[in-house]
C-alpha positions as CSV (number, residue, x, y, z in Angstrom):
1,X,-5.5,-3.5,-190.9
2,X,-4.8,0.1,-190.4
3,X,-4.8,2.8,-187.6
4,X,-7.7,4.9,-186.9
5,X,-6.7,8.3,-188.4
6,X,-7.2,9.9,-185.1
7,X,-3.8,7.9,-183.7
8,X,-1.8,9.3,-186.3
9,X,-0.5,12.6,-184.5
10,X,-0.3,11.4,-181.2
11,X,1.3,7.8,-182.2
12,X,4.1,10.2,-184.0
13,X,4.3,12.3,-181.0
14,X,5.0,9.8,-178.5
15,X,7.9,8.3,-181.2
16,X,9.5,11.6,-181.4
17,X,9.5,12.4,-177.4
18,X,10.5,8.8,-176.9
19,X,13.7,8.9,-178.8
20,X,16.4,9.9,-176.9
21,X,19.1,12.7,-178.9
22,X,22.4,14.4,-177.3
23,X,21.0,17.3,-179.1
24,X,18.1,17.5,-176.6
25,X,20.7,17.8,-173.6
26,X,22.0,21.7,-172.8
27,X,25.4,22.5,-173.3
28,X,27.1,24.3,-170.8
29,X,29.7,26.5,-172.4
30,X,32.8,24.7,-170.0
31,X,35.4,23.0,-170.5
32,X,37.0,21.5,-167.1
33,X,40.7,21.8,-166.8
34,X,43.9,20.4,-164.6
35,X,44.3,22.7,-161.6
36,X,47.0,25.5,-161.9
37,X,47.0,25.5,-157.8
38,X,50.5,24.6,-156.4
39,X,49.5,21.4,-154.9
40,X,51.4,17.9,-154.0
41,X,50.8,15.6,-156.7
42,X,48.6,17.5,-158.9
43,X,49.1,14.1,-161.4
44,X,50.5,11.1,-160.8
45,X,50.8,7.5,-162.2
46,X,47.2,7.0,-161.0
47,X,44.9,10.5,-160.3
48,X,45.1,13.8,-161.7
49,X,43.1,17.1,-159.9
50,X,40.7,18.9,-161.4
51,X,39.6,22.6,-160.6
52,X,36.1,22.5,-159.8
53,X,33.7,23.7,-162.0
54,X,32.5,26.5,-159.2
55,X,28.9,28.9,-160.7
56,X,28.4,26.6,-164.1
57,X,25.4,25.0,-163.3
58,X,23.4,28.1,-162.4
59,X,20.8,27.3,-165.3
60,X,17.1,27.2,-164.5
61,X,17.0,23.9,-166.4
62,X,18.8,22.7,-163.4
63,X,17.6,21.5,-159.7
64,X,19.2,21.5,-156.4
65,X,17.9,17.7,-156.2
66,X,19.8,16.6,-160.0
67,X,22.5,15.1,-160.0
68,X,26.2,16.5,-161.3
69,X,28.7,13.6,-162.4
70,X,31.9,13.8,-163.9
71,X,32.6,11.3,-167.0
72,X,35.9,9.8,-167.2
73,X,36.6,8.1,-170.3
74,X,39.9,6.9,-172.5
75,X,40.3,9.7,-174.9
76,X,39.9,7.6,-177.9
77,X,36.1,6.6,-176.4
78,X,34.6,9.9,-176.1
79,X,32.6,9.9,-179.1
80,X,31.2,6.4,-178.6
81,X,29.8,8.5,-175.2
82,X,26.4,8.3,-175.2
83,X,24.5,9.9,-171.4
84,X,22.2,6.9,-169.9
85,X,18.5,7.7,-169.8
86,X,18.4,6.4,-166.2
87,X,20.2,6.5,-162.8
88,X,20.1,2.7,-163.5
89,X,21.9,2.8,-166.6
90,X,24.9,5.0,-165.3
91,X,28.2,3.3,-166.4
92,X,30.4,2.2,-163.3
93,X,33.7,2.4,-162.4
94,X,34.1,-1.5,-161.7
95,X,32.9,-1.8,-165.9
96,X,36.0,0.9,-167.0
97,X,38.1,-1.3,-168.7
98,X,35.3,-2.7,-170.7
99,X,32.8,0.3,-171.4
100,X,36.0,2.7,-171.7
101,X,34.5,5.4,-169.8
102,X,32.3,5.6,-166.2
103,X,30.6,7.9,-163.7
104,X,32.4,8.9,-160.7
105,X,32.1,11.9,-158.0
106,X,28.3,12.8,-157.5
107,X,27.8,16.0,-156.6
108,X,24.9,18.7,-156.5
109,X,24.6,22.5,-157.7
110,X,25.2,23.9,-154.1
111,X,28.3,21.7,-153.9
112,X,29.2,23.8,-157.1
113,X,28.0,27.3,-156.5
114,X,30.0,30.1,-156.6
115,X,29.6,31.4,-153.3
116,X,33.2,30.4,-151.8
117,X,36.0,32.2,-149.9
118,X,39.0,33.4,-151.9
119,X,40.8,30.6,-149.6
120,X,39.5,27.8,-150.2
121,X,40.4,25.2,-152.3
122,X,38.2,24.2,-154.5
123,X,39.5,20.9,-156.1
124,X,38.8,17.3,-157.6
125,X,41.2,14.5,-157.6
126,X,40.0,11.7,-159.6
127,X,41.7,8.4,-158.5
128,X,41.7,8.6,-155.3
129,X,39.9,6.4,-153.6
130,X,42.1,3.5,-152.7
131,X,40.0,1.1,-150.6
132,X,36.4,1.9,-152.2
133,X,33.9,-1.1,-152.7
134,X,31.0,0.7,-154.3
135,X,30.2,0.7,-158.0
136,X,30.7,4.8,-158.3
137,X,33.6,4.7,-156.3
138,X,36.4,7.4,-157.5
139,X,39.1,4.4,-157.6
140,X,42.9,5.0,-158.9
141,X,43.0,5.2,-162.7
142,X,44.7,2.1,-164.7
143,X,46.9,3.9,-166.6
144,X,48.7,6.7,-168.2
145,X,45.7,7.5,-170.5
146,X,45.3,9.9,-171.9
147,X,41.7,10.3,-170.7
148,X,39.2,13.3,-171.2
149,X,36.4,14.5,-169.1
150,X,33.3,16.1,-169.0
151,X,30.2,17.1,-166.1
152,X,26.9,15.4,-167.1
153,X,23.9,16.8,-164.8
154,X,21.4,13.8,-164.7
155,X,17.7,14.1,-162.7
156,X,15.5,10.9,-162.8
157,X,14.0,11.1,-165.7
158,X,17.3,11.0,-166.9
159,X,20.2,13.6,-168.5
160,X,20.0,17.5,-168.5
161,X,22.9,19.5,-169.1
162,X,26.3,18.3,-169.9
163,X,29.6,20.1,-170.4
164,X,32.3,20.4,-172.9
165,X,35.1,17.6,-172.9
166,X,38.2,18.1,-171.8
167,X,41.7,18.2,-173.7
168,X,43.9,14.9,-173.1
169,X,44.9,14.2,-169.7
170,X,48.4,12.0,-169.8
171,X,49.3,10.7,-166.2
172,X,52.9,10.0,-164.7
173,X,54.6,6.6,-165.8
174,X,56.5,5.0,-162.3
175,X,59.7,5.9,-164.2
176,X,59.0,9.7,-165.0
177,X,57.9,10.0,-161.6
178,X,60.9,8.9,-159.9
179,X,62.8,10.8,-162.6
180,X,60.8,14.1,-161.4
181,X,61.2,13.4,-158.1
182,X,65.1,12.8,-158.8
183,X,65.6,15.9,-160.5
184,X,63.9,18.3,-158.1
185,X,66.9,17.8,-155.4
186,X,69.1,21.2,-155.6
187,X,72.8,20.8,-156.7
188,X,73.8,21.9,-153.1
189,X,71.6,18.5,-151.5
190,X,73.4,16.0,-154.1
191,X,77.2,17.4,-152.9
192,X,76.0,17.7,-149.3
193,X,75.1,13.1,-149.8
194,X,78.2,12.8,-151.5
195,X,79.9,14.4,-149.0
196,X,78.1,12.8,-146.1
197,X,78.7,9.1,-147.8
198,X,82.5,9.6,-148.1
199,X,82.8,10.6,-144.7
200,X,80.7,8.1,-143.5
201,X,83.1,4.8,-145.5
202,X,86.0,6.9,-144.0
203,X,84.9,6.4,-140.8
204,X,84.2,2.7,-141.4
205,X,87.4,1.9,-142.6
206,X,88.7,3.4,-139.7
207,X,86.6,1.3,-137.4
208,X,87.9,-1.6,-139.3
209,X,91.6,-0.7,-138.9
210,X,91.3,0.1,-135.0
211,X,89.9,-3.1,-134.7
212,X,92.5,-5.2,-136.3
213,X,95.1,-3.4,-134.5
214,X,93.7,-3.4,-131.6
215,X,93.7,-7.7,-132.1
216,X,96.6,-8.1,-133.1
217,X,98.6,-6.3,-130.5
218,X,96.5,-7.8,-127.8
219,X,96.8,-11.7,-129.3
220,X,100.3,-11.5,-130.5
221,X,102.0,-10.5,-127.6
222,X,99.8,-12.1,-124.8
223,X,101.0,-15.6,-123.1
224,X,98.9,-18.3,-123.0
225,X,98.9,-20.0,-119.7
226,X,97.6,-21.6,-117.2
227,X,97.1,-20.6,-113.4
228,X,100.4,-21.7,-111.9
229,X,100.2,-23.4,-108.4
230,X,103.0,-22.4,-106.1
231,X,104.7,-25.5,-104.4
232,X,107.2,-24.9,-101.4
233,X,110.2,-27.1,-100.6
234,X,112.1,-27.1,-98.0
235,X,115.8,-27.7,-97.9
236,X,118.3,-27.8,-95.6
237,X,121.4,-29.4,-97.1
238,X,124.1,-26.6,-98.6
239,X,126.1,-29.2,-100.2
240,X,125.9,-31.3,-103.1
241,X,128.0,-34.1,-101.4
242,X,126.1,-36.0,-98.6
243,X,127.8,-38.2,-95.5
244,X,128.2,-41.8,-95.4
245,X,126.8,-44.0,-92.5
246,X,130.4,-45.0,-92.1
247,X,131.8,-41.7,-91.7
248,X,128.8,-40.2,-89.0
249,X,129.3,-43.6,-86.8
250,X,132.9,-43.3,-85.8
């Protein structure tokens, strides 16, 4: 049993709109990057910072009211990427591990716009949310990577404009960072703790001598002794010889 012939075209049309193609989704010509700003910690074992991506979402395409994420994904996962068709679909943080990319950092096109002081800074850390319970919570990253990352603009109908990914992102391992922490003391620091250390075991082992010196001249000279209770005699006799009755009685 066949189709009317007057379904054909519209049947087609509605499979055509209905299937879903990156190719449909703009391309912003941007590619995000690691911020060149001289901050603390710019990557570390868990987060790296991002420069924001400040007047690229100027497009008429794009609303105040859509929706600006940033992907994070392993670097070997990008192209299994494909943008949900639904704010329901969006990958979460807590499903990284298994997905191999999520959705963090929502943010809109005045967040975004150009129109900042020279002053400010203008920043993303990814990672950095230590205590977060929600699904698009920007949590501390699992690993060293290397990850990539890319801004996907999203309404409610689903995904609008997406940018370029970016080049491998390698975080700190906990040994390199304490090994780049160790090597940033000055030559003039290292001699001023050595110096500081000896003169602090010199003045221990001085301690130590006064104090044995100190005991042995106190308990190897001292008497031990009792309190000595004074007893008075008297005595009259001068002479060791004594009289007999005899003699006293004549």
């Amino acid at each position: 049993m066949g189709l009317p012939p007057g379904w054909f075209f519209p049947l087609l049309l509605l499979l055509v709109t209905s299937i879903p193609t990156e190719a449909s989704l703009e391309k912003i010509d941007y590619v995000p990057v690691l911020t060149r700003k001289l901050l603390e910690g710019n990557i570390t074992s868990s987060t790296f910072t991002l420069d924001q991506p400040s007047g690229q979402f100027n497009s008429p395409s794009i609303k105040d009211i859509d929706d600006i994420w940033l992907v994070v994904a392993f670097s070997n996962a990008t192209e299994n990427f494909t943008a949900p068709q639904s704010p329901q679909s969006i990958p979460q943080a807590s499903t990284f591990l298994e997905k191999k990319y999520y959705m963090t950092l929502r943010a809109s096109q005045t967040l975004y716009s150009n129109k900042t002081k020279v002053e400010d800074i203008r920043v993303l850390r990814v990672g950095n949310e230590n205590n977060c319970t929600v699904n698009s919570c920007n949590k501390p990253l699992p690993g060293p990577g290397p990850y990539r990352v890319k801004f996907l603009v999203m309404n409610s109908s689903g995904p609008v404009a997406e940018t370029k990914w970016s080049d491998n992102i390698t975080l700190i391992k906990p040994v390199e960072f304490l090994e780049t922490h160790s090597s940033g003391k000055s030559t003039g620091t290292i001699v001023i703790i050595v110096i500081l250390s000896i003169l602090l075991s010199l003045l221990f082992v001085a301690l130590v001598a006064l104090l044995v010196y100190t005991c042995f001249d106190t308990c190897g000279t001292e008497e031990i002794s009792g309190t000595v209770e004074s007893i008075g005699v008297r005595r009259y006799n001068t002479h060791h010889t004594y009289s007999s009755p005899d003699a006293t009685s004549g």
